[in-house]
Legacy VTK file of the C-alpha trace (Angstrom):
# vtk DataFile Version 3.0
C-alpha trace
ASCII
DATASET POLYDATA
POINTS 208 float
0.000 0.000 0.000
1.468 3.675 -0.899
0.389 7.042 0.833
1.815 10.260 0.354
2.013 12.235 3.254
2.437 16.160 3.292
3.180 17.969 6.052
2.567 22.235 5.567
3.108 25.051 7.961
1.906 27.969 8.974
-1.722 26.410 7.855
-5.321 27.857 8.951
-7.577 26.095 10.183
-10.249 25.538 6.701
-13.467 26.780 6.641
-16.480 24.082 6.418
-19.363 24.740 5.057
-22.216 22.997 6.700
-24.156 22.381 10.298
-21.685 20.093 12.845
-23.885 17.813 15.454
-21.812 17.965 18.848
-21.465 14.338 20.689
-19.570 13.311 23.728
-20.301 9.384 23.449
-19.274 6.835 20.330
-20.823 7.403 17.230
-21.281 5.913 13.807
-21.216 7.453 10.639
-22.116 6.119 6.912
-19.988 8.198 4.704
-22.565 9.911 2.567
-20.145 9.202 -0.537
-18.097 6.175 -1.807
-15.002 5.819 -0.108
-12.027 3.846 0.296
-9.388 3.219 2.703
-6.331 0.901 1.842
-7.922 0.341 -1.065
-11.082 -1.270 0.714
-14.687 -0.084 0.373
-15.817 1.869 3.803
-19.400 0.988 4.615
-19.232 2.978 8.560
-16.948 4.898 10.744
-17.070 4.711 14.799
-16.067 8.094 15.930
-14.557 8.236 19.458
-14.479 11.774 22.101
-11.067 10.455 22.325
-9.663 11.257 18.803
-9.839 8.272 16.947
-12.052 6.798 14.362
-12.106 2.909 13.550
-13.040 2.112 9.958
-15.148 -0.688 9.387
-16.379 -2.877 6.033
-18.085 -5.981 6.890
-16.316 -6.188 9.895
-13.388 -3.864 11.615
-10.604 -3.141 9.356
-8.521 0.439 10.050
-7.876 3.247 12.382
-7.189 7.320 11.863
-6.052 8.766 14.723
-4.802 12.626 14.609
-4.431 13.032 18.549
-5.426 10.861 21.653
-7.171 12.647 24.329
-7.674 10.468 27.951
-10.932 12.223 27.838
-13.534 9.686 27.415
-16.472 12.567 27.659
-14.573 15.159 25.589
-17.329 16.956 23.006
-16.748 16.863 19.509
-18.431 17.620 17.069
-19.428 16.014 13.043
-20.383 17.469 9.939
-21.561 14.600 7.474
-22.156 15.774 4.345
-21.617 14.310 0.675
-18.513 16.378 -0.004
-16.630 15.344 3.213
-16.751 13.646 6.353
-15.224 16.172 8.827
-14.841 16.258 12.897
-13.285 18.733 14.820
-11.996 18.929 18.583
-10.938 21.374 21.505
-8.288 19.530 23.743
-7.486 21.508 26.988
-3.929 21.399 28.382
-1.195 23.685 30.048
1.957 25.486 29.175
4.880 25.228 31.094
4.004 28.397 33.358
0.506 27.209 34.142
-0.950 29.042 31.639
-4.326 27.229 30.283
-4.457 26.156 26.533
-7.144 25.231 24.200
-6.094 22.991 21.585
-8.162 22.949 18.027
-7.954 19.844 15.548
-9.786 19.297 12.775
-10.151 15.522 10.467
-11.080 15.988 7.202
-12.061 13.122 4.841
-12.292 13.289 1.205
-14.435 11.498 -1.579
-11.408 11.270 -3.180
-9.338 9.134 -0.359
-7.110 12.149 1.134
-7.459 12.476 4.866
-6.333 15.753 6.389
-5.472 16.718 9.813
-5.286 20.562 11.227
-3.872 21.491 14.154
-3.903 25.157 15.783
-2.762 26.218 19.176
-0.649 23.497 20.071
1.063 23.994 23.429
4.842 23.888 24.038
5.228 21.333 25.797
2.741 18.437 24.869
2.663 15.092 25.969
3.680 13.349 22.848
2.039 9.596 23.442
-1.153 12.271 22.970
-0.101 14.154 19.411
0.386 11.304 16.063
-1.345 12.018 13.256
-1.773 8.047 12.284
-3.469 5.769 9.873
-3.419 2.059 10.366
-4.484 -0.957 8.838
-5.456 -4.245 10.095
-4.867 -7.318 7.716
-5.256 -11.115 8.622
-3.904 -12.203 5.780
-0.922 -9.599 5.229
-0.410 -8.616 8.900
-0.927 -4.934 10.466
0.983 -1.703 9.202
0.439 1.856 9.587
1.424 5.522 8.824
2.673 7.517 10.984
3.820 11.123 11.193
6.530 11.203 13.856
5.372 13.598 17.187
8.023 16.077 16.958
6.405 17.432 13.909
3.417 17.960 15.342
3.357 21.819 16.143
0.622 24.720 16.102
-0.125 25.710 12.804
0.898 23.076 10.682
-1.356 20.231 8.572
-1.122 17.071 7.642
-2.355 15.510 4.099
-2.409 11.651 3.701
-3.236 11.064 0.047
-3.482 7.457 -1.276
-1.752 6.780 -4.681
-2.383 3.223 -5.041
0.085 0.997 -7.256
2.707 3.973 -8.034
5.496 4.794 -6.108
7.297 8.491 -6.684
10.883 8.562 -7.545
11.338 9.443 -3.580
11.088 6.372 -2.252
14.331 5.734 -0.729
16.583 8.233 1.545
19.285 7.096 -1.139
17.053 9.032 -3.677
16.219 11.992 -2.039
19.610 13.140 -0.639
19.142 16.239 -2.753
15.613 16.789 -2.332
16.077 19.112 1.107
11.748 19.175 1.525
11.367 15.513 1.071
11.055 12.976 3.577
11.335 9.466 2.230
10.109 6.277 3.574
10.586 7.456 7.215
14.827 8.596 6.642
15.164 12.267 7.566
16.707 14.115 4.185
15.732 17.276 5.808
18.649 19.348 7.490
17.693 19.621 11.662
18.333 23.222 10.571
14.831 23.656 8.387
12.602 21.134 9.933
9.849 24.201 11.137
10.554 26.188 7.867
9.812 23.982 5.095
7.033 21.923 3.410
7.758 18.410 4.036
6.901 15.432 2.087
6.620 11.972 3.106
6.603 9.640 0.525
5.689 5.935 2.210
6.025 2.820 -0.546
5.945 -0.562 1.373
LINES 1 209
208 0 1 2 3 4 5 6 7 8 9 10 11 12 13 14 15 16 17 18 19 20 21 22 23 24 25 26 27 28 29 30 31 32 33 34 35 36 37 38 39 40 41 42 43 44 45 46 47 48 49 50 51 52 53 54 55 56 57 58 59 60 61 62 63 64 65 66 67 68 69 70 71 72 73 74 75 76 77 78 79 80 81 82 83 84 85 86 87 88 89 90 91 92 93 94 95 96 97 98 99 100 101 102 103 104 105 106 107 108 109 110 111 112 113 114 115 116 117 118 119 120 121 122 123 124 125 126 127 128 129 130 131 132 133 134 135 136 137 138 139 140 141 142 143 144 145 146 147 148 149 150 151 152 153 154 155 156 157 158 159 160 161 162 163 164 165 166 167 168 169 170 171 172 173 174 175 176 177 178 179 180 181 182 183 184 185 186 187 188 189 190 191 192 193 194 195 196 197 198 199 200 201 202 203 204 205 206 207
């Protein structure tokens, strides 16, 4: 399976157009639109106050995750609509000096496959087993693998693109290939100098 995975700064937060339903318990959705994750036909999504969202067909078969709050009552809120599937949350934490934080992430899923992930007012200091922006995939046959975007690039501002691109593989798919390529990111090898990793547009190219 191949994703491309785009990380972008200094990002807003989009608008949506369209009425969100607020929840604070578990929650399934039919996407309003054909879509497919891994390749495999959706039929529901189980939305969680705690961040993540299992993907089902028949039976369960996936997991997006953009944070992971311990909140089990946290409200969030769900627009379902025929152009996307989108969900946004306010996580509540503290900077170093006490001083009270509201977190904003949003999850935005496409017709087309892409799954995007905003984040805005991130804190400091975070607790990083809480901040991955991470899709997984659960196969009996082929085993379980996922994508993940490490923590440390997980900052306020920035957004995160997963784009599926089935049988083809970029020319980036090896840190070998990408030496030169100072805003690429290849297969999970750092070709990006320490020096530029808050200043660029980064690009993770994932072939396995």
């Amino acid at each position: 399976m191949k994703y491309l995975i785009k990380i972008s700064l200094n990002q807003s937060h989009p608008v949506v157009n369209g009425s969100f339903n607020k929840f604070t318990d578990i929650q399934s959705f039919t996407p309003k639109f054909p879509f497919k994750y891994f390749d495999t036909e959706v039929k529901r999504f189980d939305f969680y106050s705690t961040g993540i969202i299992s993907v089902f067909k028949d039976e369960y078969f996936g997991l997006i995750m953009g944070h992971r709050s311990l909140d089990n009552n946290a409200e969030y809120e769900v627009l379902n609509s025929e152009e996307l599937l989108a969900a946004k949350w306010s996580v509540k934490s503290e900077e170093e000096d006490g001083t009270q934080v509201t977190s904003n992430i949003t999850y935005l899923i496409y017709p087309n496959g892409k799954i995007s992930f905003y984040y805005d007012n991130i804190p400091t200091k975070i607790d990083r087993s809480k901040w991955k922006a991470k899709l997984a995939h659960a196969d009996k046959r082929k085993g379980d693998y996922e994508f993940v975007v490490p923590d440390e690039w997980i900052i306020r501002g920035m957004s995160v693109e997963f784009e599926y691109i089935g049988t083809y593989c970029p020319k980036y798919n090896s840190s070998e290939a990408c030496n030169n390529a100072f805003n690429t990111l290849c297969s999970g090898s750092s070709c990006i100098p320490s020096s530029q990793r808050h200043t660029v547009e980064v690009i993770i190219l994932k072939c396995t």
